[in-house]
Structure formats: C-alpha cells, structure tokens
BANUMAR-730978 format. One record per residue (C-alpha): residue in one letter; x, y, z. Coordinates in steps of 0.25 Angstrom, whole numbers, plus 2048, in hexadecimal, padded with zeros to 3 digits. Layout:
<pts>
AXYZ/...
</pts>
This chain:
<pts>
XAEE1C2933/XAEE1B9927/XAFB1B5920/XAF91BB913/XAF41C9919/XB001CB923/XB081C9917/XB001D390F/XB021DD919/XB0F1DD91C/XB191E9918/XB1F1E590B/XB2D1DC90B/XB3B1E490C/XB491DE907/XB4D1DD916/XB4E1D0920/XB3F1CC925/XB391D1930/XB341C893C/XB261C893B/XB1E1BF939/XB0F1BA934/XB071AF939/XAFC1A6934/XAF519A933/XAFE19593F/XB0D198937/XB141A693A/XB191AD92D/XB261AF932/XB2C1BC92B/XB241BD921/XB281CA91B/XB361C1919/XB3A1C4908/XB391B8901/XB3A1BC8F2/XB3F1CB8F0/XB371CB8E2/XB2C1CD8E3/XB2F1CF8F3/XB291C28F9/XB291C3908/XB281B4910/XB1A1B8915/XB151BB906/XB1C1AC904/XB131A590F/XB071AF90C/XB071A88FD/XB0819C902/XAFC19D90C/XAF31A3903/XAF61968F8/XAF518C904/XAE81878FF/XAEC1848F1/XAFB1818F4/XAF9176901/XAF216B8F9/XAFC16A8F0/XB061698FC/XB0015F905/XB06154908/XB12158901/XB20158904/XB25166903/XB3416C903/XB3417A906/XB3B1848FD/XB41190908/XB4619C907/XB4A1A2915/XB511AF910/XB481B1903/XB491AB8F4/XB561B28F2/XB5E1AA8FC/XB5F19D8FA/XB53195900/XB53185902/XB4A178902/XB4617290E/XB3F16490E/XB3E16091C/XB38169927/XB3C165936/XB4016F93F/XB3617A943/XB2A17593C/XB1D176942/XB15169949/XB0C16C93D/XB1416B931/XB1016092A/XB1D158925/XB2014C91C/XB2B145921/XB3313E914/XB3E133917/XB4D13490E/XB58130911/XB5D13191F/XB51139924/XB4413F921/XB4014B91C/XB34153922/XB2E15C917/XB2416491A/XB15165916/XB0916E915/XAFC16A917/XAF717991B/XAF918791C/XB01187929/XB0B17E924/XB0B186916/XB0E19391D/XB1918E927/XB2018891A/XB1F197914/XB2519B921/XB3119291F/XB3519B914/XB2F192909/XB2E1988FC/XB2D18A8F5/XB2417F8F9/XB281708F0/XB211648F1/XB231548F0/XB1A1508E2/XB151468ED/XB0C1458FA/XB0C140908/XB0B13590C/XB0E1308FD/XB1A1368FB/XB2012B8F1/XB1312F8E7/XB1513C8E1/XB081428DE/XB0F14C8D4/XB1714B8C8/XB201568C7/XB2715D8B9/XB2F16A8B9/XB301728AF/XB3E1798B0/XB441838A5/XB521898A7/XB4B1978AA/XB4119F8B2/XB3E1A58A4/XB3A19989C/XB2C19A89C/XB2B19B88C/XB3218E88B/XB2A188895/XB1C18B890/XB1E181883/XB2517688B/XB19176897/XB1017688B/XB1716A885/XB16163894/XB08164893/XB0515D886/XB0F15188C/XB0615189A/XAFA151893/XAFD146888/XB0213F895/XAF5141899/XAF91468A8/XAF41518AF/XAFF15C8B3/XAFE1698BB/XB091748B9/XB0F17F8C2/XB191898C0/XB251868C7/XB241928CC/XB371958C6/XB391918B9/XB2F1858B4/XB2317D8B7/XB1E1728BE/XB151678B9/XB0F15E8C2/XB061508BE/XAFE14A8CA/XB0113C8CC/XAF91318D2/XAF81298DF/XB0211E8D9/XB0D1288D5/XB1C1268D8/XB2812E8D8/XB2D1258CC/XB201278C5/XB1F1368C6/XB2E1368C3/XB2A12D8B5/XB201378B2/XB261438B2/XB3313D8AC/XB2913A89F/XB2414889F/XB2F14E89F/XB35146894/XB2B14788A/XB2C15888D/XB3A15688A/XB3714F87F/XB2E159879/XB3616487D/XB4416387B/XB4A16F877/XB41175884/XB4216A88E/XB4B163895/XB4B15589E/XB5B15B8A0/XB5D15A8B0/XB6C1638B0/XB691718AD/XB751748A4/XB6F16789C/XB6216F899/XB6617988E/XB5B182893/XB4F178893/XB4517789C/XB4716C8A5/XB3B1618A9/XB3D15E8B7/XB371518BC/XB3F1518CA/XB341548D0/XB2D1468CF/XB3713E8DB/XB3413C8EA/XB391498F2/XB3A1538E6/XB3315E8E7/XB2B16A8DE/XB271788E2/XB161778E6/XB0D17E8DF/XB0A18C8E3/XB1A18A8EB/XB211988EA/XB2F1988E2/XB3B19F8E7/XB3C1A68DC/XB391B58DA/XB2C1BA8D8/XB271AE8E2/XB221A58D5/XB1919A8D9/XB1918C8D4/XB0A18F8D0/XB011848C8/XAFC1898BA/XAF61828AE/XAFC17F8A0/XAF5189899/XAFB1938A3/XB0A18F8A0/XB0618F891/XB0019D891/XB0D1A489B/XB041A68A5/XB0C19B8B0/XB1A19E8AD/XB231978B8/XB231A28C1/XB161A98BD/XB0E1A78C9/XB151AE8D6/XB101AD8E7/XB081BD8E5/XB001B78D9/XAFD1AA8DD/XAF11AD8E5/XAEA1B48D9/XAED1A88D0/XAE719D8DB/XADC1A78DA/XAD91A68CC/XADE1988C9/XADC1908D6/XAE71858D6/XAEA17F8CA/XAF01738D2/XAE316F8D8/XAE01628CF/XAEE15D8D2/XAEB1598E0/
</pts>
C-alpha cells in the first residue's frame, strides 16, 4: 500500500496520545503516523511524511548535495521542537551524510539524495528541512545568495508588497537574476544564483549591497537595524544567511507554524497582486499548485 493511500485511509486524527501503528514504504516504516503534528488544521505525522513523498520529485534537486539541519518536533508544534545538525546514532547504513570539521569535532549532517532518505527524515519528526546556500564537496563556494525579508508581524503583507516591489527594480537595475519564495512565517526569501567562483565573502558583499540600497530607498519601511527594540516596527533585511554553516528553510520545507505554510517559490507578480502572501501556500494545497505551476525553482539549479 502506497504512503499516501494508507494515510488517506486512515480514521481521522483525535486529540489523544498516538497510536502504535505504523505505515511502511519505500524501504522506511512511518512510525505512528496518525501522531498530531499541528492541531489546526489537524496535521497528523503520516500527512507530514505523505507531503513530503509526493513533492520528492520537485523538492530532492534542490537538496542534493546539501548540508541539511532538521527542524523536529517530537510532541507536535505546540511543544517546543529543536534543531539538529549532526545525525550519529541510529541512522541507517544508507543515509547519505556530509561530514563538516569545527572546532573540537565534526559535525555529521545529513543528506537526501532520494525518496527513502526523504521519508525517514519525515519520520524523524521533521517539520522543517534547511539548507547550506552551498554544495558538496564545494562547501566554501556558496551557490546561493540569500536575503530575507523580515517585518515585525505575521500581518504585514500590505507593507511588504511595495517594498518587494522596490527590491526588484534594485535586482533588476543590478542586473541579477533573483527567485523569491515565501518564507512560509512572516516574510520572503530572495535568493541570486551565484557562480562557480563564489565565496562566502562574496555572497556576503553582495547581499550587504542589496540590502543597503533597499534601506536606502525605503527608509521609513526598512530597516538594516539587527536588535529588535531598534527596529521601530520596520522590516528588517536579513543577510545572515550568506556565511559558512547558516542555514534557510528549502523550498517546498513545511513551517511550524499553524495552518502547515510552506516556504513555496512564487513570482513577482504574484506577491504584487496578493496572491503569495508569506503563508499563502499550505502542505494540502501544494500538490494542486505543483500541478498548475510546475516549479518555479527549476531554472535556479
């Protein structure tokens, strides 16, 4: 029985500890799958690692090769979850894994390259899936240059719109090609492609001179302000992104947030019409949207 239709088929989830059963595919056991995730809409773990089967083909090239921290949520999104970068104990001989030096150790993170590895991450209790903006074996040459796009609020998607549109005169004036997603919490993601000579310092350059000219053009709106307290409400342009070990959700990852809002690719004209607001694009209604749009993300691989 396939994933998805054992999920289907299953009785409808109840605000009580999980069951023992478990579903089976592709190699990886769904371990219990009717487990509550989010309570609204009720998200059950097996519905989690369904979505992430059925947007394997689009999500896994946008992974491989990637370092990945997993974003996990053992009791569900209303207890608190944590991060884990390095996977040692209890992994499968399969598991692909990128071994990282720091100081004093390594860090093992793991990797997807497939299906399988996809669903035993979901059955980790992964809501969230981040990536390095760089690739294996070239893990000093980041491939993406990262921006986000932070307001103060979830609500802030009529203050956004102008300033995303002011973004993409300065990209385009720049003259560099940029793909967006929501964030799929409160803001948006803007990510430039960079080339085979990149470098941390580079990709940090860049989007330090992005940002600034935003704040520059928006300054009742924008803020380059790091401390919260400092930002008088403005949205805040993030560039932490661009430095070896930091980390952004991927696109098509699942936030842990209510509703199960994906960090899903969209186009400018989208945004400027409030069509991709920041948490518009949800797990049950991606499927229809890979359906009619195909991935948005393609050309940036």
């Amino acid at each position: 029985m396939a994933l998805s239709q054992a999920v289907r088929e299953a009785p409808a989830p109840q605000r009580r500890p999980a069951t023992r059963r478990s579903v089976r595919d592709g190699g990886v056991t769904i371990t219990h799958p009717q487990k509550l995730l989010f309570d609204e809409p009720p998200v059950t773990k097996g519905e989690l690692a369904a979505y992430y089967d059925s947007v394997a083909p689009t999500l896994l090239p946008h992974l491989r090769g990637r370092p990945l921290t997993l974003e996990r949520y053992p009791e569900g999104i209303g207890s608190p979850g944590f991060l884990q970068k390095s996977v040692v104990r209890g992994v499968p001989s399969w598991l692909e894994r990128i071994t990282v030096p720091k100081v004093g150790g390594v860090v093992h993170h793991p990797s997807v390259a497939d299906r399988r590895s996809l669903r035993w991450i979901a059955n980790q209790n992964t809501v969230t899936i981040h990536i390095w903006p760089s690739r294996a074996p070239f893990l000093s040459r980041p491939d993406l240059c990262v921006i986000d796009l932070d307001p103060p609020a979830d609500d802030a998607s009529d203050r956004l719109r102008p300033v995303m549109q002011v973004l993409r005169e300065i990209v385009t004036m720049m003259r560099l090609a940029a793909w967006i997603k929501t964030s799929g919490s409160r803001g948006y993601h803007i990510v430039t492609p960079l080339g085979s000579r990149s470098s941390f310092e580079r990709s940090a350059a860049l989007a330090e001179r992005i940002a600034n000219r935003l704040a520059e053009a928006c300054p009742e709106h924008v803020t380059r302000e790091f401390r919260k307290r400092n930002r008088q409400g403005r949205i805040y342009v993030d560039v932490a992104r661009n430095r070896r070990g930091a980390t952004v959700a991927a696109a098509y990852a699942v936030r842990a947030r209510p509703g199960a809002p994906v960090s899903a690719p969209c186009t400018w004209d989208e945004v400027a019409e409030g069509v991709a607001a920041p948490q518009a694009f949800t797990l049950r209604a991606m499927t229809a949207r890979l359906a009619a749009v195909g991935d948005l993300w393609e050309e940036i691989r």
